[in-house]
PDB file as gemmi writes it, atoms N, CA and C in Angstrom:
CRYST1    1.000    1.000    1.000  90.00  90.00  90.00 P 1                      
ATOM      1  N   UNK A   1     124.072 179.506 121.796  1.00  0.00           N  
ATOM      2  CA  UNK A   1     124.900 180.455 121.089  1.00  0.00           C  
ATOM      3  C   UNK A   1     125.925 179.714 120.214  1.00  0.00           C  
ATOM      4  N   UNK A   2     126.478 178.495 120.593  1.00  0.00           N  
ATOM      5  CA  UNK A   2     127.505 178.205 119.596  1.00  0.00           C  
ATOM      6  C   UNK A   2     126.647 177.257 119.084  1.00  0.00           C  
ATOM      7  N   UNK A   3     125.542 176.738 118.824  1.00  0.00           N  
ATOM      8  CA  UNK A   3     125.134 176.204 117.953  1.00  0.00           C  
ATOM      9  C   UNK A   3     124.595 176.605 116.876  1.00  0.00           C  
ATOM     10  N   UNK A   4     123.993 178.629 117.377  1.00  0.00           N  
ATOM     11  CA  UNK A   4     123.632 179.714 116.133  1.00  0.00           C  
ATOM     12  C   UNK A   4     125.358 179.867 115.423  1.00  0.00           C  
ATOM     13  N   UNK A   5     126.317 179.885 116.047  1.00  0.00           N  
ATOM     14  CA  UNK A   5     127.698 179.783 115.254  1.00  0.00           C  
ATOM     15  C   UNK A   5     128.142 178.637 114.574  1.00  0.00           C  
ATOM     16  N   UNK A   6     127.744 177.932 114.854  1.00  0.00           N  
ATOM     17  CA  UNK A   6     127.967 176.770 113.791  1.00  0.00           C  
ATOM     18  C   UNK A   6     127.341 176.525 113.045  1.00  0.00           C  
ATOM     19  N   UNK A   7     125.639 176.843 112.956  1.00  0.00           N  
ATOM     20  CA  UNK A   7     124.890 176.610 111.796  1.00  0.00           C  
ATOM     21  C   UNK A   7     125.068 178.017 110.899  1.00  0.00           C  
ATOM     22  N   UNK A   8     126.029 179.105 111.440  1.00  0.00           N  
ATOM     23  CA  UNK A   8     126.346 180.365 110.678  1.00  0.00           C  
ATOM     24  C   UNK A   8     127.739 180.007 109.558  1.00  0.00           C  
ATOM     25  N   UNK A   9     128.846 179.245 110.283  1.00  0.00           N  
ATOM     26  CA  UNK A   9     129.971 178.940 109.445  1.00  0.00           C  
ATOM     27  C   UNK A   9     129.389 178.168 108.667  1.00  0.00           C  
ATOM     28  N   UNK A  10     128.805 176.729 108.701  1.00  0.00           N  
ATOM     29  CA  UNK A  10     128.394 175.580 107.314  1.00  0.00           C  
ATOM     30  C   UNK A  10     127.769 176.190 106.678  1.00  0.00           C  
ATOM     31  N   UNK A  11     126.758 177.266 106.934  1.00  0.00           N  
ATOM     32  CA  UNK A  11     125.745 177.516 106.080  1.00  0.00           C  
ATOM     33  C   UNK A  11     127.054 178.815 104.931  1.00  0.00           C  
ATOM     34  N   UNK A  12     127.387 179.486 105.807  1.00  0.00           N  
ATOM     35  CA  UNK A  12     128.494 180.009 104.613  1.00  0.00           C  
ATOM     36  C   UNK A  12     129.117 179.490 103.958  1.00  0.00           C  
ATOM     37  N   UNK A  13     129.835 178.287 104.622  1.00  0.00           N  
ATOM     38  CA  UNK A  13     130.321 177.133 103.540  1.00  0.00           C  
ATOM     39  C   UNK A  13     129.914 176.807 102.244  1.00  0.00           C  
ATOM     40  N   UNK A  14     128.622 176.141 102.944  1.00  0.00           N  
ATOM     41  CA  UNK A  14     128.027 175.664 101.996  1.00  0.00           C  
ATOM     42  C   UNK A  14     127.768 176.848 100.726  1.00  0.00           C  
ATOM     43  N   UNK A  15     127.129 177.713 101.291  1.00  0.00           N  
ATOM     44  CA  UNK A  15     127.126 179.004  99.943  1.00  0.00           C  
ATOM     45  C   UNK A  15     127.886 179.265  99.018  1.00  0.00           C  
ATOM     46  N   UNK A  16     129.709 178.958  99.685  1.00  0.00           N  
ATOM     47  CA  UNK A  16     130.507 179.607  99.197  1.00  0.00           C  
ATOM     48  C   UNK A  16     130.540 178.326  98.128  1.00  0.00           C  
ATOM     49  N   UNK A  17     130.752 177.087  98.517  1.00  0.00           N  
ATOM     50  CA  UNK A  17     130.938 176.585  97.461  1.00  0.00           C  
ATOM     51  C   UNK A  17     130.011 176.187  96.205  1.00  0.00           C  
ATOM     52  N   UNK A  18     128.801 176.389  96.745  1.00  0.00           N  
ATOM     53  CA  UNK A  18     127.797 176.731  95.347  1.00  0.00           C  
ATOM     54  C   UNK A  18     127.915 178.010  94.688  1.00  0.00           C  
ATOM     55  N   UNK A  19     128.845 178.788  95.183  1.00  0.00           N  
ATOM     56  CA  UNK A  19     128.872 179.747  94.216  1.00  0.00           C  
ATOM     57  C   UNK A  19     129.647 179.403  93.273  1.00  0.00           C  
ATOM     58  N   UNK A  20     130.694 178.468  93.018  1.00  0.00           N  
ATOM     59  CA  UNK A  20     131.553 178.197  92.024  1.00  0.00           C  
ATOM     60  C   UNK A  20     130.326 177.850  90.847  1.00  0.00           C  
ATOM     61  N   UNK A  21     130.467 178.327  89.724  1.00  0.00           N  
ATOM     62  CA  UNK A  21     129.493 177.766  88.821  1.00  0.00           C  
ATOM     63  C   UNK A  21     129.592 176.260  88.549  1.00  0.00           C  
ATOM     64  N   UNK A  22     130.775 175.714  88.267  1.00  0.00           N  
ATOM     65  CA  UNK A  22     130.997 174.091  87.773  1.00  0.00           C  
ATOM     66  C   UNK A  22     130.742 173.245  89.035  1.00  0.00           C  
ATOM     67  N   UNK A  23     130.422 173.932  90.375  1.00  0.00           N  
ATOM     68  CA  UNK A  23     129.240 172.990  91.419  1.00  0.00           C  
ATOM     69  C   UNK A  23     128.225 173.218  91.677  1.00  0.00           C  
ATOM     70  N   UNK A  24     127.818 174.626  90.709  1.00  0.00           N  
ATOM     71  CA  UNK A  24     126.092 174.509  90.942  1.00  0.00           C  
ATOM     72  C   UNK A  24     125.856 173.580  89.444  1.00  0.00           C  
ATOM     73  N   UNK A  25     126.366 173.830  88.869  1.00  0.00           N  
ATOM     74  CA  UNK A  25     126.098 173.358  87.315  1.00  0.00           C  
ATOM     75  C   UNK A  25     125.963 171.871  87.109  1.00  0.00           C  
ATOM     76  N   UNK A  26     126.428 170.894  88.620  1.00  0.00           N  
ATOM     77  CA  UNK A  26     126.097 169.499  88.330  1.00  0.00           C  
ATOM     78  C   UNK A  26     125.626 169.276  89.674  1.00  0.00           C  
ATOM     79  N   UNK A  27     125.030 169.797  90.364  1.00  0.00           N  
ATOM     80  CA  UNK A  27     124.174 170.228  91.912  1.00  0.00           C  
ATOM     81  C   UNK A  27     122.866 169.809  91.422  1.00  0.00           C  
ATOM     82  N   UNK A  28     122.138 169.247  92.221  1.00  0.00           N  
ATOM     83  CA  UNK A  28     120.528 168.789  92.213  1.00  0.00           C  
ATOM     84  C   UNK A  28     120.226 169.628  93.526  1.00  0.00           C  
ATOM     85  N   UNK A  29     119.560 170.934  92.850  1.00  0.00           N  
ATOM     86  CA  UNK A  29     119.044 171.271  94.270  1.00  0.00           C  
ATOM     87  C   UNK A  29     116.790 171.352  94.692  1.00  0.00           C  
ATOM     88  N   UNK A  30     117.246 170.287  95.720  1.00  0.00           N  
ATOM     89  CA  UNK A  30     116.319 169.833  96.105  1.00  0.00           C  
ATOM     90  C   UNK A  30     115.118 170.404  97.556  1.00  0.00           C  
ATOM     91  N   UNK A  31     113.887 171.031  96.966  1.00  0.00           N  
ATOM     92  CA  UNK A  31     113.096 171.852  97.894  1.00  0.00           C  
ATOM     93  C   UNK A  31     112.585 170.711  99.549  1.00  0.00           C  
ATOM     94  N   UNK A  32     113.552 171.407 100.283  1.00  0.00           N  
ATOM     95  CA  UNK A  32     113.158 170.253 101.194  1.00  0.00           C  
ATOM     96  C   UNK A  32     112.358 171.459 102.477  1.00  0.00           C  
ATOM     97  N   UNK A  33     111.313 172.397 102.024  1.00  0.00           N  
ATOM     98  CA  UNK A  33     110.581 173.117 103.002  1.00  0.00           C  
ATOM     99  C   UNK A  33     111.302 173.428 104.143  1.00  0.00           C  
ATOM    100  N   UNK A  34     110.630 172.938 105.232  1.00  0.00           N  
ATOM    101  CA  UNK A  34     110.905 173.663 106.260  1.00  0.00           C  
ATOM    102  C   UNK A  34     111.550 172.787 107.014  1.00  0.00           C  
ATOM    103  N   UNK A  35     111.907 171.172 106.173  1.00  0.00           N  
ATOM    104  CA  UNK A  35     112.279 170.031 107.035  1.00  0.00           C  
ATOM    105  C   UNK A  35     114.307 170.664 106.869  1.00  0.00           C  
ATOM    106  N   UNK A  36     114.805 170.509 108.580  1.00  0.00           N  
ATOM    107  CA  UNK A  36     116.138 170.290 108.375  1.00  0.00           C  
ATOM    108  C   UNK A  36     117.506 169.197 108.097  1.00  0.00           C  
ATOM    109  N   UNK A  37     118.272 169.524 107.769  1.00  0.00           N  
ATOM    110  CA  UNK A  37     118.945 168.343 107.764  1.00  0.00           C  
ATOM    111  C   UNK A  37     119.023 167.172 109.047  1.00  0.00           C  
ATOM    112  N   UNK A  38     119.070 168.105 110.056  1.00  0.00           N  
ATOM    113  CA  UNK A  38     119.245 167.521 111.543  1.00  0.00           C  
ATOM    114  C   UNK A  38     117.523 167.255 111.765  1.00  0.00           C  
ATOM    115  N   UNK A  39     116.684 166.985 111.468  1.00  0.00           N  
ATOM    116  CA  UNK A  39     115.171 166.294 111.924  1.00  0.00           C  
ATOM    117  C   UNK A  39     115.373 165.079 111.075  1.00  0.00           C  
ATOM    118  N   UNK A  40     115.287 164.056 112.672  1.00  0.00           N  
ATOM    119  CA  UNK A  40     115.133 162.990 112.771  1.00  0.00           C  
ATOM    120  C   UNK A  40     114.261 161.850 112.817  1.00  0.00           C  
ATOM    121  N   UNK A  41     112.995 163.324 113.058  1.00  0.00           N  
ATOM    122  CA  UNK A  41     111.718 162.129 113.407  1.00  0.00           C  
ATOM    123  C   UNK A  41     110.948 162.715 112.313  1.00  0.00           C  
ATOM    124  N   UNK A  42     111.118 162.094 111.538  1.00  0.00           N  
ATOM    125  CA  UNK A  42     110.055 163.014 110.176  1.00  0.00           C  
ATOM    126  C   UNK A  42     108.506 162.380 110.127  1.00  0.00           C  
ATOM    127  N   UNK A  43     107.097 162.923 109.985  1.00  0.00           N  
ATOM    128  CA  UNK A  43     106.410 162.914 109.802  1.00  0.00           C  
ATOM    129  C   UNK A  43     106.178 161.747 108.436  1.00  0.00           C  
ATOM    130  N   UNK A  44     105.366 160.954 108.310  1.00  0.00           N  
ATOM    131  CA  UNK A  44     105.026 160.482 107.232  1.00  0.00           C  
ATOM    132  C   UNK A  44     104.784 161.564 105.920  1.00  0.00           C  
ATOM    133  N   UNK A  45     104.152 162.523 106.165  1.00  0.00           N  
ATOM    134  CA  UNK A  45     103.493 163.581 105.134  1.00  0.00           C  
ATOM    135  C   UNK A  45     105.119 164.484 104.921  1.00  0.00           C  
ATOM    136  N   UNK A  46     105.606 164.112 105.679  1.00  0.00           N  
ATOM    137  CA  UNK A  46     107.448 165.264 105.380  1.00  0.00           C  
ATOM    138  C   UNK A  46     108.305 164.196 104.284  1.00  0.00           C  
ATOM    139  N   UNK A  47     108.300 162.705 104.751  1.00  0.00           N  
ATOM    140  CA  UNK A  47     108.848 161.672 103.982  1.00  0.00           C  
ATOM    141  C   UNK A  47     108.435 161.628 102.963  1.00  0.00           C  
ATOM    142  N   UNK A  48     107.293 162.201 102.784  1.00  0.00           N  
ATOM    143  CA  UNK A  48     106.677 161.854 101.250  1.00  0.00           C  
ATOM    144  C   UNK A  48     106.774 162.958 100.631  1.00  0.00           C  
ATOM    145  N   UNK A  49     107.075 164.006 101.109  1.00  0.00           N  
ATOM    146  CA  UNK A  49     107.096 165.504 100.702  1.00  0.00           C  
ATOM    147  C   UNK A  49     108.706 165.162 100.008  1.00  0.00           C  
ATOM    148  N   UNK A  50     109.535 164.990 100.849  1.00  0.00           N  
ATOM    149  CA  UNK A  50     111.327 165.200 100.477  1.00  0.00           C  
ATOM    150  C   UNK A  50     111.326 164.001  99.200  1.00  0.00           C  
ATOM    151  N   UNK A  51     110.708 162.866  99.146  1.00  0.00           N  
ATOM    152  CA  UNK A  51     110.801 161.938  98.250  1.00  0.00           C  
ATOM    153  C   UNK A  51     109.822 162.616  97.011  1.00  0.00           C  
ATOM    154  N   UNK A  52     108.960 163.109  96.898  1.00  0.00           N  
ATOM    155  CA  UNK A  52     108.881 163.515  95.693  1.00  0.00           C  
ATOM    156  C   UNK A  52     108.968 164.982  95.136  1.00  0.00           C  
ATOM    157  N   UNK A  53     109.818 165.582  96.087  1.00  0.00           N  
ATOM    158  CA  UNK A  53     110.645 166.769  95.950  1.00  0.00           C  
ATOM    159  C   UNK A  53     111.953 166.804  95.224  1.00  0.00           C  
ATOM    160  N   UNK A  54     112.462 165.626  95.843  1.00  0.00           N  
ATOM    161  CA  UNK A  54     114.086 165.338  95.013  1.00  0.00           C  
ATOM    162  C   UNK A  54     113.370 164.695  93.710  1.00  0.00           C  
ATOM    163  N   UNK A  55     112.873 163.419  93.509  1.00  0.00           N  
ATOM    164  CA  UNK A  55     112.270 162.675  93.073  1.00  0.00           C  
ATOM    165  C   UNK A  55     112.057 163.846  91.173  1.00  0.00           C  
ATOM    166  N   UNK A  56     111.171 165.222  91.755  1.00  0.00           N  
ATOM    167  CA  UNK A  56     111.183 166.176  90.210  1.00  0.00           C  
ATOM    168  C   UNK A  56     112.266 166.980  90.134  1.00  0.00           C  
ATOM    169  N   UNK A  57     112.792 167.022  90.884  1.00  0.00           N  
ATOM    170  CA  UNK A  57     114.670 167.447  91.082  1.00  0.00           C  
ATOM    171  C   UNK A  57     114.955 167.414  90.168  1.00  0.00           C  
ATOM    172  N   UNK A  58     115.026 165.647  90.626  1.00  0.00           N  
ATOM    173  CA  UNK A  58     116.192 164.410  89.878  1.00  0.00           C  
ATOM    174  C   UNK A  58     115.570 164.640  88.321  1.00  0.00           C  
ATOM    175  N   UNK A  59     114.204 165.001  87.899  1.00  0.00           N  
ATOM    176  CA  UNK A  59     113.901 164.890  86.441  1.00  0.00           C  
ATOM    177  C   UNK A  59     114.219 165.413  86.050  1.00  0.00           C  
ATOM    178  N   UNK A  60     113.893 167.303  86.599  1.00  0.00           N  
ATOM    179  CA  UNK A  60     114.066 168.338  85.923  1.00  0.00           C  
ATOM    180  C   UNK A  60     115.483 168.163  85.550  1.00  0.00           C  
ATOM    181  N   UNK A  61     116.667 167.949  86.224  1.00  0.00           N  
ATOM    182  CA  UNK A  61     118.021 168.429  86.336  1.00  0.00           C  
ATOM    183  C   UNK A  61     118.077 167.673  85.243  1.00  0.00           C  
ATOM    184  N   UNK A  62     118.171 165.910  84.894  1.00  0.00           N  
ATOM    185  CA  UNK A  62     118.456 165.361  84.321  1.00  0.00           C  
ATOM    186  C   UNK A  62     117.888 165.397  82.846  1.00  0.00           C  
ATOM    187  N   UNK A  63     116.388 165.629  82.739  1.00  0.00           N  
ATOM    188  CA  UNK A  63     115.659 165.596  81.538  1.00  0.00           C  
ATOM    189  C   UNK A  63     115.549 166.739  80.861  1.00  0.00           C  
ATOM    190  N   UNK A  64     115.916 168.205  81.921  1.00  0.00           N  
ATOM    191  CA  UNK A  64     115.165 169.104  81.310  1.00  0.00           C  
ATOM    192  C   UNK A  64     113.604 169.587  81.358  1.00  0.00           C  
ATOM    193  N   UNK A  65     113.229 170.828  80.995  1.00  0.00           N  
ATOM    194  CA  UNK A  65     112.238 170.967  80.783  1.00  0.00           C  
ATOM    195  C   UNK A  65     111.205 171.386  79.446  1.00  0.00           C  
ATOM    196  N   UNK A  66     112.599 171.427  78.574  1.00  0.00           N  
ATOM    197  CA  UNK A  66     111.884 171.393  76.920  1.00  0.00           C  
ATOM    198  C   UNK A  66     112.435 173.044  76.837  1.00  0.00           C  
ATOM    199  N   UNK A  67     112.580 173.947  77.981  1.00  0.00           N  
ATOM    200  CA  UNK A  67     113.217 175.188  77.441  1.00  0.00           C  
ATOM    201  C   UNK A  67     114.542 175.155  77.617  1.00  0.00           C  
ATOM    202  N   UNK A  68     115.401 176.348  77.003  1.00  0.00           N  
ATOM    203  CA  UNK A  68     116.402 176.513  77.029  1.00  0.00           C  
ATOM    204  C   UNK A  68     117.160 176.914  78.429  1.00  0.00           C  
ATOM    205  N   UNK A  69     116.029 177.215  79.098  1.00  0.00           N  
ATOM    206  CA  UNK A  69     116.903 177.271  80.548  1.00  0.00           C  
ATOM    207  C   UNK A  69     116.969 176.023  81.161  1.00  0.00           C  
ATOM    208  N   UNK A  70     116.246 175.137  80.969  1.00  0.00           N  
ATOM    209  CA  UNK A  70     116.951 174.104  81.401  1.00  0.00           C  
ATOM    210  C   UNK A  70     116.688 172.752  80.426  1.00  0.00           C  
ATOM    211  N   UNK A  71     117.748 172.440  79.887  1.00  0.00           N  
ATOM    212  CA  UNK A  71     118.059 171.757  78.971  1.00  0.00           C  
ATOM    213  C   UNK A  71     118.038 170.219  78.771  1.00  0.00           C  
ATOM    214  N   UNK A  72     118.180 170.097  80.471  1.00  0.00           N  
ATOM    215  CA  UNK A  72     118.916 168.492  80.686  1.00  0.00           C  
ATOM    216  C   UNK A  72     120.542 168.272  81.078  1.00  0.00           C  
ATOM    217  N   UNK A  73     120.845 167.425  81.631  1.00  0.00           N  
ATOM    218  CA  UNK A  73     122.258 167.013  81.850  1.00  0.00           C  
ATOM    219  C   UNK A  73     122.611 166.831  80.490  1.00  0.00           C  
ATOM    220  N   UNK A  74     124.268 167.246  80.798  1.00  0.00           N  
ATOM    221  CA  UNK A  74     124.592 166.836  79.564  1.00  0.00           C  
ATOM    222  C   UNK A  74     126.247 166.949  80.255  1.00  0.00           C  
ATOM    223  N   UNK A  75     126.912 165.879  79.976  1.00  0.00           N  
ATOM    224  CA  UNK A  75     128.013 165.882  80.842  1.00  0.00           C  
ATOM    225  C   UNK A  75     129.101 166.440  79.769  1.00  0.00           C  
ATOM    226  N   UNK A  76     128.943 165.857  78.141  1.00  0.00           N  
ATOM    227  CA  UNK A  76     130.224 166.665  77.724  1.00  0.00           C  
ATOM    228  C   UNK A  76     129.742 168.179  77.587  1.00  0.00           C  
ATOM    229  N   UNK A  77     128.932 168.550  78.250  1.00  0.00           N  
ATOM    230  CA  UNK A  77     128.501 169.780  77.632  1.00  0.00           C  
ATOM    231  C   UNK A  77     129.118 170.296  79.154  1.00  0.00           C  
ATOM    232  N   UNK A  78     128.785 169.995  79.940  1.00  0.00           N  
ATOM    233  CA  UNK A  78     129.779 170.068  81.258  1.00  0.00           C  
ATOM    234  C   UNK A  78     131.164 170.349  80.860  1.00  0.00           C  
ATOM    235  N   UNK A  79     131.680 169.370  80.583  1.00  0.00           N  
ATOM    236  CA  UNK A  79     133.250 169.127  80.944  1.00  0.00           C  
ATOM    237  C   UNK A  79     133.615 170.519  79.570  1.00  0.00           C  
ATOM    238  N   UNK A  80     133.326 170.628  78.445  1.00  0.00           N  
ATOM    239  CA  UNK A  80     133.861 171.672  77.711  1.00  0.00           C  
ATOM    240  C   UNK A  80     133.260 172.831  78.231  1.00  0.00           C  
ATOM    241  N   UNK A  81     132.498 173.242  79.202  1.00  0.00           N  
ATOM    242  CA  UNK A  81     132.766 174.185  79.627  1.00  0.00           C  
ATOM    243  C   UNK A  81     133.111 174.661  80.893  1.00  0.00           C  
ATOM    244  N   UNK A  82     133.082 173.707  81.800  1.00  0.00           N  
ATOM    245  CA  UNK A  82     133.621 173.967  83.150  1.00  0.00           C  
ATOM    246  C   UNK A  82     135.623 173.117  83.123  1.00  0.00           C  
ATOM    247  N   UNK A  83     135.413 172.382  82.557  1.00  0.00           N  
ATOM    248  CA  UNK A  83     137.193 171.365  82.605  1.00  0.00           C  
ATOM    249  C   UNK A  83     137.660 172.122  81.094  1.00  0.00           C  
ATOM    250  N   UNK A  84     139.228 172.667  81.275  1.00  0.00           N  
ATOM    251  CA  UNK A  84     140.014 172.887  80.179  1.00  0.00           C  
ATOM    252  C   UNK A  84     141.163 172.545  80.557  1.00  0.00           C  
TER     253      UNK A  84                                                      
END                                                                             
């Protein structure tokens, strides 16, 4: 029971602060299935799953995908609209 309460407060945490737009807006969020933060003994086929999961993350976020929804990083494009 207090371990369903504690994975209930972080996980709100965590929500709350991705809701701010200027921390989802430089956030890499990365499909890690069904593996949790707390699994320790990962499968070879899970290690290779989370590594090339972040791995098109890390592209998409950074490179873009050629549309306008996602553009690429762009940090002054960041800071003039999230920093004034």
């Amino acid at each position: 029971m207090g371990l369903a309460i504690l994975n209930t407060l972080t996980g709100f945490y965590d929500r709350m602060h991705l809701g701010d737009a200027s921390v989802a807006d430089r956030t890499i969020f990365v499909d890690t299935g069904r593996v949790k933060s707390t699994d320790f003994d990962l499968t070879e086929e899970n290690q290779d799953m989370l590594y090339e999961n972040g791995r098109a993350a890390a592209k998409l976020f950074l490179d873009g995908d050629g549309t306008d929804k996602h553009t690429g990083w762009n940090f002054e494009h960041y800071v003039a609209t999230h920093r004034s």
